[in-house]
N, C-alpha and C positions, 0 to 999 in steps of 0.2 A: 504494500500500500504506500503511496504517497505520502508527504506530508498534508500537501493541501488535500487530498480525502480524507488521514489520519484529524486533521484539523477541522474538516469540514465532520467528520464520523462524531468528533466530539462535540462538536454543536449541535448536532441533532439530540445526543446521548443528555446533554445538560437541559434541551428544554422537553422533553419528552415529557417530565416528570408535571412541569409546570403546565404541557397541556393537556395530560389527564386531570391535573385538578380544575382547568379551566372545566372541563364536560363532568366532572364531578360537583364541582359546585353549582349548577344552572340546571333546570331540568328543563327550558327549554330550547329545544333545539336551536333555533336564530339565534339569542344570541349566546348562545353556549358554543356550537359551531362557528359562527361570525366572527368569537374572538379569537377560537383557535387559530383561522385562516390568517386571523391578522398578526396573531404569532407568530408564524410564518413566515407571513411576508417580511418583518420587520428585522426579524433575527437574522433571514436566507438572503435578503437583500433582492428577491424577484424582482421581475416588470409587475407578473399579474399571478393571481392564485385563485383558484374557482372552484365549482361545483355548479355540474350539469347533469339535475335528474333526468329522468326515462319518464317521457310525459306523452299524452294523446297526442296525436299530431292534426292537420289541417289539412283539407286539400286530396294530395297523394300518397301521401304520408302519415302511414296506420300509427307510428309513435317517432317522437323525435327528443333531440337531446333540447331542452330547456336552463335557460341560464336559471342558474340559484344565486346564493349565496358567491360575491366576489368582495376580491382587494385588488384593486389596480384600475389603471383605466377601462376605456366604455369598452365592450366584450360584444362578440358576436351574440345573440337570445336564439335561435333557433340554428341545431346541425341533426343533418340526416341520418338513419343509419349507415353506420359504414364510411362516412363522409367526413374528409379530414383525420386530424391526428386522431381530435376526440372522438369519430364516429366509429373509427379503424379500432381501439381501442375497447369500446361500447361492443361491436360484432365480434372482434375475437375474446372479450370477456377475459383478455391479458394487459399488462403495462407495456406502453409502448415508450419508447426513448426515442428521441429525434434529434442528433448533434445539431443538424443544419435543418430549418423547416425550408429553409427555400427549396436543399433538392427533396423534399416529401412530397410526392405524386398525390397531386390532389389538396393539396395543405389549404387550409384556410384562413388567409389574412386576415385577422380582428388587430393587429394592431403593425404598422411598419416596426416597430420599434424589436418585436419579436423574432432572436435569431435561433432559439435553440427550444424544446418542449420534452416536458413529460407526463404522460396521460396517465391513471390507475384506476381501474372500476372497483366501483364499491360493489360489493355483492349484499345479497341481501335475500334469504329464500334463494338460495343458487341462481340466482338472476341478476345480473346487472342492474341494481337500480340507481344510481349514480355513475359520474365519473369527477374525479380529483385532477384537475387540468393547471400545474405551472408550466408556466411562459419563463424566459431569460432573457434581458437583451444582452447575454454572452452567446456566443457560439460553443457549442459542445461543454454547456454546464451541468451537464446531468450526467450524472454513471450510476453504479452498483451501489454505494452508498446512500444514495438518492434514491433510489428504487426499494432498498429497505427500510427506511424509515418511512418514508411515504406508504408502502404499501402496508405499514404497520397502522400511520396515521388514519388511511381509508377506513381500516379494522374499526378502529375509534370511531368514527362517522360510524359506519353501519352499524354498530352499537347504540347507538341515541335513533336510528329510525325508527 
């Protein structure tokens, strides 16, 4: 391991504790989730951090990802399935990692500023009902360390649905 993931691994490790008590103390969701996200944000340094439930859709579109709960600027409100980082994410029901979103096939610009993402479905009843979407305006700011704490974080949400 790196330093900068060893360092980064401990910053994950130092506030884990702080945002289980964040969804320990609040039993309701907003803003018990809300402050988590913003925990996150603030500690991780992101562009954006989100949550996009699995909601009815409109149109041609039997269900779609819906913005929830964010920190960061204005964010895309509706992606299809399948569609984009978040949607690719949502249909294979795995975390996906994207160094560069420019070369992701099909990627969905919500903001220029965004060079690098990491998508993680909440499950919930063996189904996707969520997905946990940070943004970077680094390039290739996300690895294995990110992916474990995050996908420990997700856990935590689907816990409070």
């Amino acid at each position: 391991m790196t330093t900068a993931q060893t360092d980064k691994a401990g910053r994950y490790a130092a506030l884990m504790p702080g945002l289980r008590e964040l969804l320990r103390a609040e039993s309701a969701f907003v803003p018990a989730v809300g402050n988590l996200l913003a925990a996150l944000k603030e500690e991780m340094k992101w562009l954006w951090i989100g949550l996009y439930r699995v909601a009815p859709g409109n149109g041609n579109d039997r269900e779609v990802l819906l913005l929830d709960l964010f920190q960061g600027p204005v964010a895309c409100t509706r992606i299809g399935y399948g569609k984009g980082v978040c949607g690719t994410s949502w249909a294979s029901g795995e975390t996906v990692v994207v160094p560069d979103v420019h070369a992701f096939p099909g990627h969905i610009a919500c903001s220029t500023l965004s060079r690098s993402e990491i998508v993680i479905p909440v499950i919930r009843n063996n189904q996707v009902a969520m997905v946990l979407d940070v943004d970077s305006d680094q390039a290739d700011a996300f690895d294995e360390t990110d992916r474990r704490y995050l996908e420990e974080v997700a856990t935590l949400i689907s816990d409070r649905l």
